[in-house]
N, C-alpha and C positions, 0 to 999 in steps of 0.2 A: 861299862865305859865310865871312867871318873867323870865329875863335874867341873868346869872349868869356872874359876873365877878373874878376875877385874878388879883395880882399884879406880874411882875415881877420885881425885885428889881439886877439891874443891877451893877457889882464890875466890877470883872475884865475879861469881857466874852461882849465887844463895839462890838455886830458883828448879822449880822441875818443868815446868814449860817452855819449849823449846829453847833446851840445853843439850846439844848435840853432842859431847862429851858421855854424860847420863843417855840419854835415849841410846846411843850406839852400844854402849857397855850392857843395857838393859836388852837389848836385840841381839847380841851375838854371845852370851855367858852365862852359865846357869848360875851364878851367883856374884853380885854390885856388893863394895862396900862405897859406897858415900865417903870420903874422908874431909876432915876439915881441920888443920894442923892450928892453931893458935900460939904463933911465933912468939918469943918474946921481945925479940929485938924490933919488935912494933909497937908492943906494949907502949903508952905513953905519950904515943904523939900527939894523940884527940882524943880526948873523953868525949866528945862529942860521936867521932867514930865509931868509937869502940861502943859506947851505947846502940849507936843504929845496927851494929855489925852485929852484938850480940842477940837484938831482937830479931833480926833477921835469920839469924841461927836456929831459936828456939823455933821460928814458925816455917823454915824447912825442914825441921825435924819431925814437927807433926807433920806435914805433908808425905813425907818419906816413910812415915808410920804408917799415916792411912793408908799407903800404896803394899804395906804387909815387909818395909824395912825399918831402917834408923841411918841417921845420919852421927857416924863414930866421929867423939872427938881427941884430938890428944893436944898434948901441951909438947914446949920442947921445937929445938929445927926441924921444919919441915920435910927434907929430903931424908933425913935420921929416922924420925918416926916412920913416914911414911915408906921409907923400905924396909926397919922391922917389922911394920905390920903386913905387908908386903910377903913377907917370908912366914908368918904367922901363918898366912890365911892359906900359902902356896898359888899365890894369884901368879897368872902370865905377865901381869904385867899392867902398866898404869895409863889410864887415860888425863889428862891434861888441857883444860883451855889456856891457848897461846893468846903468853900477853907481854906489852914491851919495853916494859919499868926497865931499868938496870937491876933492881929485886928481883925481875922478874926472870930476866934474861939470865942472870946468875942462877937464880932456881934450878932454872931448865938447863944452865949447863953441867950442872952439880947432878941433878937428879937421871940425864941420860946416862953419864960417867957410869954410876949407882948400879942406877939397872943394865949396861951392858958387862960390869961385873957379873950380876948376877943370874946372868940370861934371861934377861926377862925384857920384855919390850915398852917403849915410852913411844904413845902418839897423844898428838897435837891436835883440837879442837879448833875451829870458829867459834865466835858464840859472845866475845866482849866489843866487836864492832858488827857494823855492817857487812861492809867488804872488809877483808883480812888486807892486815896493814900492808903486808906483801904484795898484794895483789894486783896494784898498778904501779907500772914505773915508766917514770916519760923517756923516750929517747935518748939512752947516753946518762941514764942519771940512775942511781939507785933508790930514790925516793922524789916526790914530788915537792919544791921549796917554796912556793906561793899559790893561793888558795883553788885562783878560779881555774886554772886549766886543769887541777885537781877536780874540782867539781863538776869540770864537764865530763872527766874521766868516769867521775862513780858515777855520774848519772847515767851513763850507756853502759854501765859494769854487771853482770849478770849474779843474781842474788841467788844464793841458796836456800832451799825448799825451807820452810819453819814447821818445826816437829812440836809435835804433839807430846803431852808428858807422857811419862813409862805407865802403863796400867798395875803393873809389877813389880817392885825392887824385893829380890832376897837375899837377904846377909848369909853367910856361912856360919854353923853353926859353934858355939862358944864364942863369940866376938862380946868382947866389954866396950857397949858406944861409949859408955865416958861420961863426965857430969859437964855438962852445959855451963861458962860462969854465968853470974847474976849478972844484967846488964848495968856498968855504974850510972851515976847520979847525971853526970853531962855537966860541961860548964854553962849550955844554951839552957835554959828554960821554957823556951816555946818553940824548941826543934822537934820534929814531926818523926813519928816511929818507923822503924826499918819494919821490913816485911814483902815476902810475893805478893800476900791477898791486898795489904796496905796500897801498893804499887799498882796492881788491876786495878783498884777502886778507883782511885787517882787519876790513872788516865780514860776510864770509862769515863768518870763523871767531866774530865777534862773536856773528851775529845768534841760535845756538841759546841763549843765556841772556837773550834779549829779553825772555821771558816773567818774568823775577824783577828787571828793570829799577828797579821803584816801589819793591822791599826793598833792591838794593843802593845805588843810586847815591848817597846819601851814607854808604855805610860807608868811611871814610875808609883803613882798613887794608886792607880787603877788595882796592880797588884793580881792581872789574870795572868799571868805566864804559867806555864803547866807545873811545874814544880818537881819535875819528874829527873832531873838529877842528882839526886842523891840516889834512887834507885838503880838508877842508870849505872853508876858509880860502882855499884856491890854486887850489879846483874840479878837483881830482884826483877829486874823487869828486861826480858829481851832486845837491843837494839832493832832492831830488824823486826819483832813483833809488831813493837810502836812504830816505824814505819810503815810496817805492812796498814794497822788499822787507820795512821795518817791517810795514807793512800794517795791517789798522784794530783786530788786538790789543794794537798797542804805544803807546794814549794816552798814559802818563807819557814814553813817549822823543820823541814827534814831538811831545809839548807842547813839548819843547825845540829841534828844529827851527824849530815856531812861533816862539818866543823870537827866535830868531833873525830871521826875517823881521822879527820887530815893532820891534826896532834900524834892519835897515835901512829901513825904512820913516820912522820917527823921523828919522835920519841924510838919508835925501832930503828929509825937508821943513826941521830944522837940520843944517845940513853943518858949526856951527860947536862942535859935539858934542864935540870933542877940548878946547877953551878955557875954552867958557864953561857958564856954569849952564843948564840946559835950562828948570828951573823959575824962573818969572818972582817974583822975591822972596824967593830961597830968601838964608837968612844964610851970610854965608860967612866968616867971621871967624878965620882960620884963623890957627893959629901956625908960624914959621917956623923950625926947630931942622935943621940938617945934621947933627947929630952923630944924634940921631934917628933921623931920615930914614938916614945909612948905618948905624946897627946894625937897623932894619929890612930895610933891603937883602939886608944879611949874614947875615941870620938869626941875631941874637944880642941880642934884646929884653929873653931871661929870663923870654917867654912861650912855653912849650913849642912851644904846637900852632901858633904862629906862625911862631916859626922852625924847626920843622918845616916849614912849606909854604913857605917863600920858601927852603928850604935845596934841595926838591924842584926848583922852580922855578930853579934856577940848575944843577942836576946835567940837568934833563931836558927845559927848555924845556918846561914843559907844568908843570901844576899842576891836583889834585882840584879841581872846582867848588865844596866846599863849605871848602875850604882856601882858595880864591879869595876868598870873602865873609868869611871869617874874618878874612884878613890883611888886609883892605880894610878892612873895619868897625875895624879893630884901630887901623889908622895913622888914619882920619880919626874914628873916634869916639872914640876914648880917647888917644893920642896930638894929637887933634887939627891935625894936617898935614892940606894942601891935596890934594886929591884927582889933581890934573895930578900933580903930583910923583908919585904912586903909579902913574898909567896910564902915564908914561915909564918907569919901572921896568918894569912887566907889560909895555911895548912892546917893551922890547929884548931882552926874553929869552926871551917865547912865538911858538912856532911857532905857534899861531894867532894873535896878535898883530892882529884886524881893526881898521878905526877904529869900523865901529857895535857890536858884541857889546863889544870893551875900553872905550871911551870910557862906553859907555852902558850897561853894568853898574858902573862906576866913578862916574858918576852917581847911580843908584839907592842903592847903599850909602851913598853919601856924603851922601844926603838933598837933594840937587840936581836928582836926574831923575824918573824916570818913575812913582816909586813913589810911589803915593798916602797912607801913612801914612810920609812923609818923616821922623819923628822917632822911628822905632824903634831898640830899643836894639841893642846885642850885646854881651855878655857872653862872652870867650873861653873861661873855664873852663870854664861851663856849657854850651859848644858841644863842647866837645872831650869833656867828659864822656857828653855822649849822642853823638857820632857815631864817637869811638873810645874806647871805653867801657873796655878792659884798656889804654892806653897801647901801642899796636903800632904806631901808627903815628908816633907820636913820637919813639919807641925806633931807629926805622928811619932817620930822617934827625936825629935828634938824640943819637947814642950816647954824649955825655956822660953821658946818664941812663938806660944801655942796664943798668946795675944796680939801680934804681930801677922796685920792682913794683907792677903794680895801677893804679888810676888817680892814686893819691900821683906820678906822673910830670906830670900837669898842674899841680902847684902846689908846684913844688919847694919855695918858699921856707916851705912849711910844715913840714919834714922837721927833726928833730932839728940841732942845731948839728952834733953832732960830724959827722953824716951828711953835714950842708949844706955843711962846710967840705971836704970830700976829696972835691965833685964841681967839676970844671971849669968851672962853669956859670957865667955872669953875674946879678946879683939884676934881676928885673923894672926898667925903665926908670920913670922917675918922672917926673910931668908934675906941673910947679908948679899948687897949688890945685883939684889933685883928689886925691879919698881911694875908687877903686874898690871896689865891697864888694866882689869876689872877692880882693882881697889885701888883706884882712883878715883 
């Protein structure tokens, strides 16, 4: 009796602990190849990415060794490679976790095409959300378009078992894995490394201040939020694991899990989430200023708690979530810039960087997406005053104003002349034909 083999064709799921794709190829085949196609047409978007992504690589690859495989790499389109190798090995056929990018979605339609050429079978995995973004639909709707009744949904939504990793992967004999690249430089400097064991760590060591979750996570100085999104991002770390080990004390943290599934779900039903407006009639009337746009970038508005976070955001690839809505609200409601121009910024420099969580919280701030009172305000001062209440966090990535006490750090420009004049600081940016009451 021949030996049956399997491709798994690996996105965004770098991980051998419960990866249901892997485990099932591993359970029904005498012989897994692991595949991991390194696109070109991604090349470039993040150094920052591509650093994590590549580290991630090399430390599933010894994982998949240990285990008596390799994780094969190629270069080249995805769907190309991976059905000549496909035909190389004489696999049945390719395993897949389902994911809802338009990338994605394109993949999977190109790659079923493929393999019913060539008789060969394409299934679909769980394994980058919770519940499968499929997997609830309200009455009459094919996706769910505001948050909470979504979230009552996953909350009674029945989860699937979490697998254990393969004790076993065997490649088919003569397969060339491939050479690994070296991971580049990164444009962040103190962005934290991709990896499974990296990711265990993380949230092991996280999980014993789980319980003060609801009081820390927007202290913006504080600086305890789990940090477990970038992992999350590249499926280093199982969604569903990390819920599982939350466990059902940690409402405010796996509310944010949920969050996340309710993007991707959105993103499967619009995959055009990165371009355009979600909300049908939303005003978009945007102004266009480059000079703007890069002293946002730079973090040098002259709004403390701004460039504060976009200052984070360039040193760490990663930025506080509520730093995230700050600067977001900052550039499309008081600056008035277009909200794509803000999610290509957050693109290229966050190690979580997804298309549904960035695009579609980019949305929401911007009064475009999912958020049902689309025309809420934000007020930076008064954000920064309650969620870094002494200026610590300010002080920390803005040291122009590291002499500068109290919360008088959020509104420099109120500070005595002579004060005002011997700080390095630029005066808040000026948007023609608005008069902000907080800089008054």
């Amino acid at each position: 009796m021949s030996e049956r083999t399997a491709i798994v064709l690996l996105t965004r799921d770098l991980r051998v602990h419960d990866h249901p794709a892997l485990a099932s190829a591993c359970s029904a085949f005498d012989r897994v190849v692991p595949l991991y196609v390194l696109d070109p047409a991604l090349a470039g978007l993040s150094a920052n990415r591509s650093r994590f992504l590549n580290q991630g690589l090399a430390e599933l690859r010894e994982s998949l060794r240990k285990r008596g495989g390799d994780l094969v790499v190629r270069r080249g389109d995805p769907v190309a490679e991976t059905i000549r190798l496909a035909r190389r090995v004489d696999a049945e056929g390719i395993g897949l976790s389902a994911d809802v990018s338009r990338y994605a979605q394109e993949r999977e339609r190109r790659l079923r095409a493929e393999c019913a050429r060539h008789r060969m079978f394409l299934r679909l995995f769980p394994g980058v959300t919770i519940v499968e973004p499929g997997g609830l639909k309200p009455a009459g709707g094919d996706h769910y378009k505001v948050f909470s009744p979504y979230h009552r949904a996953w909350q009674g939504a029945r989860r699937r078992d979490e697998l254990a990793a393969p004790r076993r992967v065997r490649l088919p004999e003569g397969v060339d894995p491939g050479r690994l690249p070296a991971p580049p430089k990164g444009d962040s400097p103190d962005a934290v490394p991709g990896g499974e064991s990296v990711a265990r760590h993380r949230l092991k060591k996280w999980l014993p201040t789980l319980g003060r979750y609801d009081d820390i996570h927007d202290d913006l100085a504080g600086d305890e939020t789990s940090r477990l999104s970038p992992y999350l991002r590249f499926g280093c770390l199982s969604p569903l694991a990390v819920a599982n080990r939350a466990g059902d004390r940690a409402g405010p943290f796996v509310r944010q899990l949920c969050w996340r599934d309710f993007y991707h779900q959105v993103t499967g039903a619009f995959p055009e989430i990165s371009t355009k407006a979600y909300r049908r009639g939303a005003r978009e009337d945007w102004r266009y200023d480059t000079q703007a746009l890069d002293a946002w970038t730079e973090g040098r508005t002259g709004m403390p708690v701004v460039d504060a976070g976009m200052r984070q955001l360039r040193a760490e690839g990663w930025m506080h979530n509520r730093a995230r809505l700050i600067t977001a609200g900052y550039l499309t409601r008081h600056l008035g810039l277009d909200w794509r121009a803000g999610r290509k910024v957050f693109a290229r420099w966050l190690l979580d960087g997804d298309v549904p969580n960035n695009s579609g919280n980019w949305q929401w701030v911007a009064g475009t997406g999912n958020d049902p009172r689309p025309h809420r305000g934000f007020n930076p001062v008064r954000q920064a005053e309650r969620y870094d209440p002494d200026g610590a966090y300010v002080r920390r990535w803005v040291p122009e104003l590291a002499a500068v006490e109290g919360k008088a750090v959020h509104q420099p420009w109120r500070l005595r002349d002579e004060v005002r004049r011997k700080l390095d600081y630029p005066p808040p940016l000026e948007v023609p034909g608005t008069d902000p009451v907080w800089l008054r």
